[in-house]
C-alpha positions in Angstrom: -143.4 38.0 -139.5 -140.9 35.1 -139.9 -141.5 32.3 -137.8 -137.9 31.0 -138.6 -137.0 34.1 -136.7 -138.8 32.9 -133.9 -138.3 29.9 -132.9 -135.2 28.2 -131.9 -133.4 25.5 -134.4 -134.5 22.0 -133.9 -131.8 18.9 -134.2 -132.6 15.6 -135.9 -130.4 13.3 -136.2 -131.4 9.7 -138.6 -129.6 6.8 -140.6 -128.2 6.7 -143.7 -126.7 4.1 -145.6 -123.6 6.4 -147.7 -122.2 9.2 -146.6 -121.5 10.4 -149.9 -125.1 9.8 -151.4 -126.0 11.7 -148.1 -123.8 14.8 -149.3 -125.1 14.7 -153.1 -128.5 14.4 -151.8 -128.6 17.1 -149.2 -126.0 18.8 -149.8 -126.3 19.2 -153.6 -129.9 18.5 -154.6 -131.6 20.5 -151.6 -129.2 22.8 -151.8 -128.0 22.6 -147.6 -124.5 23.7 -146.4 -122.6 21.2 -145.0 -121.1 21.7 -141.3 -118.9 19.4 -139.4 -118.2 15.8 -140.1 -116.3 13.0 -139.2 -116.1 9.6 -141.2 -119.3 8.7 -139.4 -121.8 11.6 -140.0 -122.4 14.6 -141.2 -124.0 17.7 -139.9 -126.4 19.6 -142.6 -127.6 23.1 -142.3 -131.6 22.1 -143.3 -133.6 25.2 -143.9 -131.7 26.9 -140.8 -132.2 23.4 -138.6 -129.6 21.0 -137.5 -129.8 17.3 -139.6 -126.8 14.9 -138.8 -126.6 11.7 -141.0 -125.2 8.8 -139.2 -123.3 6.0 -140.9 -125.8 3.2 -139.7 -126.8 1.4 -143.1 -128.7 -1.3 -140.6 -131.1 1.0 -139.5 -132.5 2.7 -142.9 -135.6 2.7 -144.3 -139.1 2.7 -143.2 -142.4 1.1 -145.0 -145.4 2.2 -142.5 -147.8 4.6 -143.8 -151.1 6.0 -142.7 -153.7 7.2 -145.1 -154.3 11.4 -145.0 -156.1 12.9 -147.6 -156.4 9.6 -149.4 -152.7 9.1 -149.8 -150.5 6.8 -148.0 -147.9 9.5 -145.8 -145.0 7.4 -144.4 -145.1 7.6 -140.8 -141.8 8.2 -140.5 -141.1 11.5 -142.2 -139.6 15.1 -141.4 -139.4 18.0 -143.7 -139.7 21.6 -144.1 -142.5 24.3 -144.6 -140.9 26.4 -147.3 -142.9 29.9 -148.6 -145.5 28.7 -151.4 -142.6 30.2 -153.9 -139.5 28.6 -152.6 -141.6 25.4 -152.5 -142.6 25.8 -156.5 -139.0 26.3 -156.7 -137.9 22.9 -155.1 -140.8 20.9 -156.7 -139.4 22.0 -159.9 -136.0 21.4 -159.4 -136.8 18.0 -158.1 -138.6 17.0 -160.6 -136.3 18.6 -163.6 -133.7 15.8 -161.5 -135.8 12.9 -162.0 -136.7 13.0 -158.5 -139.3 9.6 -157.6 -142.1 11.2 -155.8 -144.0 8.9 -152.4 -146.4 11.6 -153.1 -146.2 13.9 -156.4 -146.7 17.5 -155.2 -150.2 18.5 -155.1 -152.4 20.8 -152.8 -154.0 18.9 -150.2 -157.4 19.6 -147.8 -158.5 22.0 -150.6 -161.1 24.5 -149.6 -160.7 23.2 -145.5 -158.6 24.7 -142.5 -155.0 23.8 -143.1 -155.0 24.0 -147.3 -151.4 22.8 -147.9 -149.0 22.2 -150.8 -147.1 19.4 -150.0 -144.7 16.7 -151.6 -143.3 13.5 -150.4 -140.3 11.6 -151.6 -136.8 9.3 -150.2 -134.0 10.1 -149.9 -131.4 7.6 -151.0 -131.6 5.7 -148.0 -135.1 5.5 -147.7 -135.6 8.2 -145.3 -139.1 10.0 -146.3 -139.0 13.7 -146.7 -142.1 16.0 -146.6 -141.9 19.8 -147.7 -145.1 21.6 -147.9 -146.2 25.5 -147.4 -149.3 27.5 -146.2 -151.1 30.2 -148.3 -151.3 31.3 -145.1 -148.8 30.4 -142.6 -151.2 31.3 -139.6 -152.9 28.1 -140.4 -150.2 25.8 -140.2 -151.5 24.6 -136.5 -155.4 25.4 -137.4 -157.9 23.4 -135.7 
């Protein structure tokens, strides 16, 4: 069972500093379809989710982190859970582009409830991104 199929979309909308780094970045490096725009955002198709960038180069970036798993995570993040081979996939093609990883991609909580690949990196305006999949999804909200 999907659980994209299940739930409903989710809207996020953030700051970004370009609106054309914003397009390169989402739109041609992750790979998301572009919806409307105006000269002051733009609404991305992310992973069947809603993400709008809005012009607002005064409110970008973010430096807080907490430590998990004996990284430092931003605290500001959002991301995706992606199938283990469609996350492989983007790792890779991150990394063939160069990509300058927060966190490299690595499996995290080995061996414990919630075993997760995950990988953290910005995106040109210093929002942080997190993708990560589940062997097993059913334990993406294990206690």
């Amino acid at each position: 069972m999907s659980l994209q199929s299940t739930i409903p979309p989710f809207h996020l909308a953030f700051p970004v500093r370009d609106l054309a780094e914003a397009r390169a970045f989402y739109g041609e490096l992750l790979g998301c379809p572009e919806g409307r725009s105006s000269n002051e955002w733009v609404d991305f198709n992310f992973y069947g989710h809603q993400i709008v960038t809005h012009l607002s180069p005064d409110e970008c970036g973010s430096t807080q982190t907490n430590n998990v798993d004996d990284h430092s995570v931003p605290v500001r993040h959002f991301g995706a859970v992606l199938e283990m081979g469609a996350w492989e996939a983007l790792a890779k093609k991150l990394q063939d582009a160069g990509t300058k990883f927060i966190i490299e991609p690595y499996v995290r909580f080995k061996g414990e409830v919630g075993e997760q690949a995950t990988m953290f990196f910005l995106d040109p305006s210093g929002n942080a991104l997190e993708f990560k999949s589940f062997k097993n999804i059913d334990s993406l909200f294990a206690k």
